[in-house]
RODOVO-355718 format. One record per residue: residue in three letters; y, x, z of N, C-alpha, C, CB in turn. Coordinates in steps of 0.05 Angstrom, whole numbers, padded with zeros to 5 digits, always signed. Last residue first. Glycine has a CB too. Layout:
REM residues N
ALAYXZYXZYXZYXZ/...
This chain:
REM residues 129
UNK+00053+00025-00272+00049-00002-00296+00045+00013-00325+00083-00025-00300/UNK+00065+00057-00237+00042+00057-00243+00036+00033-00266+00028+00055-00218/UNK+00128+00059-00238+00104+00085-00237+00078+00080-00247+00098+00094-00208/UNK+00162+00029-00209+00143+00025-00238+00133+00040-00243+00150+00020-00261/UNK+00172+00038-00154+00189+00044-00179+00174+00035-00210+00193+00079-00177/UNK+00144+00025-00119+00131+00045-00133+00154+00060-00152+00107+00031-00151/UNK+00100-00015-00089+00130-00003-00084+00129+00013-00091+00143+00001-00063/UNK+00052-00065-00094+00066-00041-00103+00088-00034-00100+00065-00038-00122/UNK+00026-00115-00057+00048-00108-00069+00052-00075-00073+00069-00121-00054/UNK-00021-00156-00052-00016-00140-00053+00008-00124-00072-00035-00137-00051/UNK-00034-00219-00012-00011-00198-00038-00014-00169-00025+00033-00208-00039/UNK-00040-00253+00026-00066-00246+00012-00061-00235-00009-00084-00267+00004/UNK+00009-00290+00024-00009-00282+00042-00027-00268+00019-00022-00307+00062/UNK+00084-00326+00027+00065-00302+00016+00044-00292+00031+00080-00278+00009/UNK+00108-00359+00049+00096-00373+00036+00073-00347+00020+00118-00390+00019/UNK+00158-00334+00083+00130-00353+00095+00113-00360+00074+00137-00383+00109/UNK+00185-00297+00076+00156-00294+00053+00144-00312+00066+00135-00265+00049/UNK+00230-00306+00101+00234-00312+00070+00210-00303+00067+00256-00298+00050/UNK+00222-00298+00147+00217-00322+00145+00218-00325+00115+00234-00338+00161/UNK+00195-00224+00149+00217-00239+00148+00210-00276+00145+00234-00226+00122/UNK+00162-00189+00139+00154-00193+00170+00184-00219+00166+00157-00154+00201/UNK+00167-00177+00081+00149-00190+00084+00141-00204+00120+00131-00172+00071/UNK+00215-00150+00085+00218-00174+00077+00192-00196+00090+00221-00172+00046/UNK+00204-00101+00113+00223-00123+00130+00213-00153+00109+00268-00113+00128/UNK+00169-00073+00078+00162-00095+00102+00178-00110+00111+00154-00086+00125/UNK+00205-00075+00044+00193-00088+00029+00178-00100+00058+00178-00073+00004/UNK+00248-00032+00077+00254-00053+00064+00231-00081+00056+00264-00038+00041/UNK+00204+00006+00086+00207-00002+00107+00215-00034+00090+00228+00017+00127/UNK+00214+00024+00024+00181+00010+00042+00189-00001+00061+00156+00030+00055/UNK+00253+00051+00023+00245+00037+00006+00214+00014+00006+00244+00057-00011/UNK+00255+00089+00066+00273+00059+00065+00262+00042+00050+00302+00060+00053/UNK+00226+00126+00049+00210+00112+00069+00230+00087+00072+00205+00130+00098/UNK+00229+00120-00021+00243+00139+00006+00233+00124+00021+00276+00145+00012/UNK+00183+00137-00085+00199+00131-00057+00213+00134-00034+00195+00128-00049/UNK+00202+00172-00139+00178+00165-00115+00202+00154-00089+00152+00201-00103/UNK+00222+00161-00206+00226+00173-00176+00210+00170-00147+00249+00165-00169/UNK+00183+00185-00258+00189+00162-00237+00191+00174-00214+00167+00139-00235/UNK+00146+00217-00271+00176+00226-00276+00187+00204-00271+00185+00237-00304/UNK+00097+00203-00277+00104+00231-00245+00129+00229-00256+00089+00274-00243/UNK+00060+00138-00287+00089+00158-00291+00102+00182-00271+00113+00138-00293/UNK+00000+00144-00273+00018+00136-00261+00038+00161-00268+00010+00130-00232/UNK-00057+00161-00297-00049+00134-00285-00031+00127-00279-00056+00128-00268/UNK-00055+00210-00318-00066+00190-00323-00054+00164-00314-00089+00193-00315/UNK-00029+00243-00271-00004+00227-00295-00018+00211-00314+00016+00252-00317/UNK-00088+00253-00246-00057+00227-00237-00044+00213-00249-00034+00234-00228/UNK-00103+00285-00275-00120+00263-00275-00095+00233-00269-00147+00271-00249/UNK-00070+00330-00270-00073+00316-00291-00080+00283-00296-00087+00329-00301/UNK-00077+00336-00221-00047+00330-00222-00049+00309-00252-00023+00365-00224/UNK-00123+00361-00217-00126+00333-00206-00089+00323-00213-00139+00334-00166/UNK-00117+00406-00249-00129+00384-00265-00127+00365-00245-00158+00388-00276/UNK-00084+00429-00207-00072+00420-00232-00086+00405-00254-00062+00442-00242/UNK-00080+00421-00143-00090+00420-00163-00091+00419-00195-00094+00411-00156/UNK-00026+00456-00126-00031+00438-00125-00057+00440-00147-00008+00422-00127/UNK+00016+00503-00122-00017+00500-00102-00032+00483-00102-00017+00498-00077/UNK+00061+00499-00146+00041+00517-00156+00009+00515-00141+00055+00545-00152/UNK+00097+00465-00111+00072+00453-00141+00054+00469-00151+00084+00445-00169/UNK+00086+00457-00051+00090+00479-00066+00080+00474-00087+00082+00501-00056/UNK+00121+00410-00006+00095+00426-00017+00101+00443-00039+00072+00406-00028/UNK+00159+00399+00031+00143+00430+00035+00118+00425+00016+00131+00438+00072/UNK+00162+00332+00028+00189+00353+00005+00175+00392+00018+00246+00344+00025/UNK+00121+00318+00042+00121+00318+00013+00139+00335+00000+00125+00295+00003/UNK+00135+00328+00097+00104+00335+00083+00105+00343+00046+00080+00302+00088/UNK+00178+00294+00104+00182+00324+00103+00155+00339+00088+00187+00336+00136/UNK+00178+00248+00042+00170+00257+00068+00178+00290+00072+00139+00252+00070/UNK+00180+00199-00002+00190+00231+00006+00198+00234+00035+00218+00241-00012/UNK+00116+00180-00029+00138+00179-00012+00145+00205+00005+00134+00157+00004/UNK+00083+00153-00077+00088+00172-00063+00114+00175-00047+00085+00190-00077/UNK+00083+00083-00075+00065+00112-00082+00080+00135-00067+00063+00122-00117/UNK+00053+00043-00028+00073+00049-00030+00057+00079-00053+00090+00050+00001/UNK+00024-00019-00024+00014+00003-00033+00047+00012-00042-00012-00002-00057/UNK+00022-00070+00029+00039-00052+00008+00029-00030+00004+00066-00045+00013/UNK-00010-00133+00042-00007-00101+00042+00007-00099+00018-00036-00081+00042/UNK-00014-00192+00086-00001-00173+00063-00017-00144+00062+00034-00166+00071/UNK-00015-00243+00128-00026-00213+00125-00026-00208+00092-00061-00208+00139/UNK+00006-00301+00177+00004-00284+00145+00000-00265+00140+00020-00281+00129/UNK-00007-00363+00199-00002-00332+00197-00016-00311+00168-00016-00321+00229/UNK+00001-00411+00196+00028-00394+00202+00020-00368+00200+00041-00397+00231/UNK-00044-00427+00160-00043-00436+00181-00004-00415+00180-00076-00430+00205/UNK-00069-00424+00109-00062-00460+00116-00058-00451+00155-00103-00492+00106/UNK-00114-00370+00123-00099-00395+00106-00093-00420+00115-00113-00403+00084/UNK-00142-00335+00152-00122-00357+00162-00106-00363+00146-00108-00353+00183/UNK-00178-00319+00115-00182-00329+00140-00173-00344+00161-00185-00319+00147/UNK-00149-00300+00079-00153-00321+00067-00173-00338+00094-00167-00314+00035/UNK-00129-00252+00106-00105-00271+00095-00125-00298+00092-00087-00258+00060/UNK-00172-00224+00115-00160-00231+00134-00135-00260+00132-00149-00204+00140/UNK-00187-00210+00055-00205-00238+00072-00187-00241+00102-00246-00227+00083/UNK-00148-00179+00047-00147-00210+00032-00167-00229+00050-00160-00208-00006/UNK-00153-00134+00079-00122-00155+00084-00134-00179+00075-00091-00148+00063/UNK-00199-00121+00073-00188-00142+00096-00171-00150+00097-00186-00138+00116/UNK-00180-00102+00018-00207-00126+00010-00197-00143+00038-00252-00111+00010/UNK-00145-00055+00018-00137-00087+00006-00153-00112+00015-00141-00087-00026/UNK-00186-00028+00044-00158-00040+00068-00144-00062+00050-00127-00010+00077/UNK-00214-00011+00017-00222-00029+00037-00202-00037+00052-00240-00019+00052/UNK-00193+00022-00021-00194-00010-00025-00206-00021-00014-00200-00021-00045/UNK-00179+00059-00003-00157+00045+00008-00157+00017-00007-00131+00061+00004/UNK-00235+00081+00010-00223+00074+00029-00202+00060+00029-00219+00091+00039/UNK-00251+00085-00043-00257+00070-00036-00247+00053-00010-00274+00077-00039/UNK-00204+00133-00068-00206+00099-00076-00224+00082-00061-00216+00095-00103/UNK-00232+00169-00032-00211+00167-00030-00199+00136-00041-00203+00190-00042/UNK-00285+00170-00058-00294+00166-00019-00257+00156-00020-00308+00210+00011/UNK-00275+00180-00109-00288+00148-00100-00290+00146-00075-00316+00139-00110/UNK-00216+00204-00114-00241+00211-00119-00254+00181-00104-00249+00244-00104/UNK-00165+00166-00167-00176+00185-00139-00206+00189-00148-00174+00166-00104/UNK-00153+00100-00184-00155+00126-00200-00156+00143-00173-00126+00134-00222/UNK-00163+00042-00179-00180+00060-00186-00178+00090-00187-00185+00053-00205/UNK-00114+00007-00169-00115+00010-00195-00149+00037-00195-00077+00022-00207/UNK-00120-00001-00106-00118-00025-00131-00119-00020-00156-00095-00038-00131/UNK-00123+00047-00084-00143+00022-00080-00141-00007-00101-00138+00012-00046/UNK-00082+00074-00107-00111+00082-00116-00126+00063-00106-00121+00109-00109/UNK-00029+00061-00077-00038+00048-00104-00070+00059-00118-00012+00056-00127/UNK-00061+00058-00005-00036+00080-00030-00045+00057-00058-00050+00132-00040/UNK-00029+00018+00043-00049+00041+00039-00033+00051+00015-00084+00032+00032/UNK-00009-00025+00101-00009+00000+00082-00031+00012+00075+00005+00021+00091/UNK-00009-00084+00119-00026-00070+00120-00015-00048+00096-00053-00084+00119/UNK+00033-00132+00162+00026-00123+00136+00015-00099+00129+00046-00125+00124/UNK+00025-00192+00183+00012-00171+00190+00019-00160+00161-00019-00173+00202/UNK+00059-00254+00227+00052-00235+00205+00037-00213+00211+00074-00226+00192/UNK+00048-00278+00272+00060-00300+00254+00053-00274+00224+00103-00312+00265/UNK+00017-00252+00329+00023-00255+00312+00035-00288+00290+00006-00240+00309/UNK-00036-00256+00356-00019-00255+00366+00013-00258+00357-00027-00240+00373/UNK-00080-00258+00317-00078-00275+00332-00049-00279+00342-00097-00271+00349/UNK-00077-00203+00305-00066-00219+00283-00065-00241+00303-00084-00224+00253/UNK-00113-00180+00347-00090-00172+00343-00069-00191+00326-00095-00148+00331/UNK-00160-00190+00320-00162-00204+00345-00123-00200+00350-00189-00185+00373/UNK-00160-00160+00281-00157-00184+00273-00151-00200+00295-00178-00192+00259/UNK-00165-00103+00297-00142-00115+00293-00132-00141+00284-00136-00103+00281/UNK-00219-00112+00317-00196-00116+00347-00174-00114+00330-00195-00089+00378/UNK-00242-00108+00270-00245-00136+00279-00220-00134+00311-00287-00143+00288/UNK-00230-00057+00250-00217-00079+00237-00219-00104+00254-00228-00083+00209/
C-alpha cells in the first residue's frame, strides 16, 4: 500500500475496487477482512490528502458478469454459503456488467467528482440495501 500511495502523488485521482463484504460484513472474516482493508486505505489515503487536488474513492461492485461468472455451474456452488449471501443481498437483482463499473470509474477519474474523496460507493443495482 505505501508504493501505491507514493503512486497517488502522481496523480489528481485514485479509485480502489473491492466487493460489498468489506462494507456490509457478510463472508468468511479472512474474506471480509481483506476487502475492508482496502476501504479503511482508501479512507485514510483520502483523508491524507484532504484539502488538496487529490482524490481516492473505492467502488464495491457486486457481482459482475464475467466469462468466470457466466462458466459457473449453480449446482457446485455452496449452497449453505449461497444461503448465507441471500442473507445479505437480493440474488434476483441483476448483477453487473463490467460497463456498469467502468462507467462509475469514469465518473469518479472525471472533473465532475472534484469534490468526492474518502466514498465508498456500491454498484450494485440495489442488491444489497
Amino acid at each position: 500500500m505505501f508504493l501505491d500511495c507514493q503512486e497517488i502523488l502522481k496523480t489528481t485521482y485514485t479509485v480502489c475496487l473491492t466487493k460489498p463484504a468489506g462494507k456490509f460484513g457478510c463472508g468468511g472474516a479472512a474474506y471480509v477482512s481483506s476487502k475492508a482493508a482496502v476501504i479503511g486505505a482508501t479512507k485514510h489515503t483520502a483523508l491524507r490528502f484532504a484539502g488538496t487536488q487529490i482524490r481516492c474513492n473505492v467502488i464495491c461492485p457486486s457481482t459482475i458478469v464475467t466469462p468466470m461468472v457466466k462458466q459457473t455451474d449453480p449446482s457446485t456452488l455452496d449452497r449453505d454459503m449461497m444461503m448465507q449471501m441471500a442473507k445479505h443481498a437480493d440474488l434476483k437483482v441483476q448483477p453487473c456488467m463490467p460497463e456498469d463499473v467502468a462507467n462509475v470509474l469514469l465518473f469518479l477519474a472525471s472533473d465532475e467528482s472534484r469534490s468526492i474523496t474518502g466514498q465508498t460507493i456500491v454498484c450494485d443495482f440495489g442488491s444489497t440495501l
